[in-house]
PAKOLTI-502448 format. One record per residue (C-alpha): residue in three letters; chain; z, y, x. Coordinates in Angstrom, 2 decimals, decimal comma, always signed. Layout:
N
SITE   rest   kette        zz        yy        xx
SITE    ALA       A         Z         Y         X
...
This chain:
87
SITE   rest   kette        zz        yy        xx
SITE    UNK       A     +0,00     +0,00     +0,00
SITE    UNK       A     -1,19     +3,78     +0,84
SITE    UNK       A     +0,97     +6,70     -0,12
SITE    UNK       A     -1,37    +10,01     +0,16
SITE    UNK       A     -0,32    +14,12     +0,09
SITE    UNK       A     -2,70    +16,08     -1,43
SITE    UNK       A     -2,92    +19,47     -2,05
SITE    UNK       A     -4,84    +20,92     -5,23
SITE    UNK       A     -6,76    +24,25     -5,61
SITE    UNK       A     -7,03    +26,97     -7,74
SITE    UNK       A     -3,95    +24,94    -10,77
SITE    UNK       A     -0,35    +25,57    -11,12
SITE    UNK       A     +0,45    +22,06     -9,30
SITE    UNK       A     +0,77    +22,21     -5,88
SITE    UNK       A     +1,29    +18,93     -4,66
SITE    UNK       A     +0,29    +15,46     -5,64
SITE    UNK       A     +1,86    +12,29     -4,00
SITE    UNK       A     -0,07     +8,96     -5,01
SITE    UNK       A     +0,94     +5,06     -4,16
SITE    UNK       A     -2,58     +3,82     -4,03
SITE    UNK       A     -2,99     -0,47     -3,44
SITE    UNK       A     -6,09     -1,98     -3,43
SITE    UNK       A     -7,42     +0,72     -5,07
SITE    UNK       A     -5,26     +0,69     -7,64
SITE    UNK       A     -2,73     +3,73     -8,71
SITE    UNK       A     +0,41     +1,94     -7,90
SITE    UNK       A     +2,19     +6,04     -8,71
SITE    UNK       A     +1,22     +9,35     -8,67
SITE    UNK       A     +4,17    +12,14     -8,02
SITE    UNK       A     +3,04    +15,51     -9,25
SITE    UNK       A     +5,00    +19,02     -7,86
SITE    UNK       A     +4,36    +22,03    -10,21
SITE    UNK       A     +2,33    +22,27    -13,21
SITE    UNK       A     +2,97    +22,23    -16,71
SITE    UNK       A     +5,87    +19,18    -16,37
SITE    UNK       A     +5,74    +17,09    -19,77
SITE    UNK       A     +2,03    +17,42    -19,74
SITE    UNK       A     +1,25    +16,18    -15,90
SITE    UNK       A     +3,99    +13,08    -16,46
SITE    UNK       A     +2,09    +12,42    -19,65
SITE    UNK       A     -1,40    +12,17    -17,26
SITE    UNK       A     +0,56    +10,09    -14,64
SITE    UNK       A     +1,97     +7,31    -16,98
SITE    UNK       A     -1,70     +6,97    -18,73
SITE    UNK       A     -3,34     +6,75    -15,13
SITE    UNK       A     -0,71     +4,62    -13,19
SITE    UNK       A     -1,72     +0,87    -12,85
SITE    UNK       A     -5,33     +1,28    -13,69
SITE    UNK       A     -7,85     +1,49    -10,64
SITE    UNK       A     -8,99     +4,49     -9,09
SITE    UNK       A    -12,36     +4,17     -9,47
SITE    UNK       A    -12,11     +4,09    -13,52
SITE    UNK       A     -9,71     +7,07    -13,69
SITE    UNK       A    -11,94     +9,15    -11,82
SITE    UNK       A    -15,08     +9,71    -13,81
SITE    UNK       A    -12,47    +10,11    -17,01
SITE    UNK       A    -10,37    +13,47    -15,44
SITE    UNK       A    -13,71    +14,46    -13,41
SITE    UNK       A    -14,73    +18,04    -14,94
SITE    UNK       A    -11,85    +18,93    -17,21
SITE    UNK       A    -11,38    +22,52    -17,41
SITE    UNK       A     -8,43    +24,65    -18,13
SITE    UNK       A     -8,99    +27,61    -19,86
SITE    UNK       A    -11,36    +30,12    -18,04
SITE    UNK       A    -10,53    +28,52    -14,92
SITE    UNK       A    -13,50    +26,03    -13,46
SITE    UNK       A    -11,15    +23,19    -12,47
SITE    UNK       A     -7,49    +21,45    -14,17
SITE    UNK       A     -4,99    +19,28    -12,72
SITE    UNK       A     -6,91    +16,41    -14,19
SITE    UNK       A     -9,83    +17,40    -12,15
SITE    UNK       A     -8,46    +18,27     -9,27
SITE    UNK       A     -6,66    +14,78     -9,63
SITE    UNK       A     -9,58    +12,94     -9,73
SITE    UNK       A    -10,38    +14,40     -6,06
SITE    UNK       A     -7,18    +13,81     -4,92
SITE    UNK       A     -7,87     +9,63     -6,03
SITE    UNK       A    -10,80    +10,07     -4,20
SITE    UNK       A     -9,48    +11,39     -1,12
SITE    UNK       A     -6,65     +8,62     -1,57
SITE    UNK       A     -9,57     +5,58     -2,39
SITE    UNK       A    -11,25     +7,08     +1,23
SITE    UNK       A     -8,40     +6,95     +3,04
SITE    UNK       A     -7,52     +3,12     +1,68
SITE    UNK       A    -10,70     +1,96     +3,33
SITE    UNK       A    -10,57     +3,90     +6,50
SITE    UNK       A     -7,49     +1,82     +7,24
């Protein structure tokens, strides 16, 4: 098992921690952001695989902004699923 920092742009959130196995999300830990919303996210995504999740939070907007914590989730999986098979 892989446990990944990343740090998202341009949302509230600041930090996401994720337990990634086999490409699947073993846990995601979420700093910032709206709270009951984000832990909402991370129990529907935890135990599925990567690679499903992504395509599903990819492009989610919030309000005028261009990008979400979903979205900028979904990059932080990828970085995570990249960093899996580099090791």
């Amino acid at each position: 098992m892989i446990t990944t920092q990343y740090r998202p742009r341009g949302v509230c959130s600041q930090l996401y921690e994720i337990d990634m196995e086999d490409g699947v999300i073993k846990d995601i830990r979420i700093v910032g952001g709206c709270n009951g919303n984000l832990k909402g996210i991370a129990s529907l995504i935890r135990g599925r695989k990567a690679q499903e999740v992504i395509p599903l939070l990819r492009g989610t907007t919030c309000g005028p902004r261009a990008t979400s914590c979903p979205d900028q989730i979904s990059y932080a999986l990828e970085d995570a699923l990249r960093r899996e098979r580099a090791q």
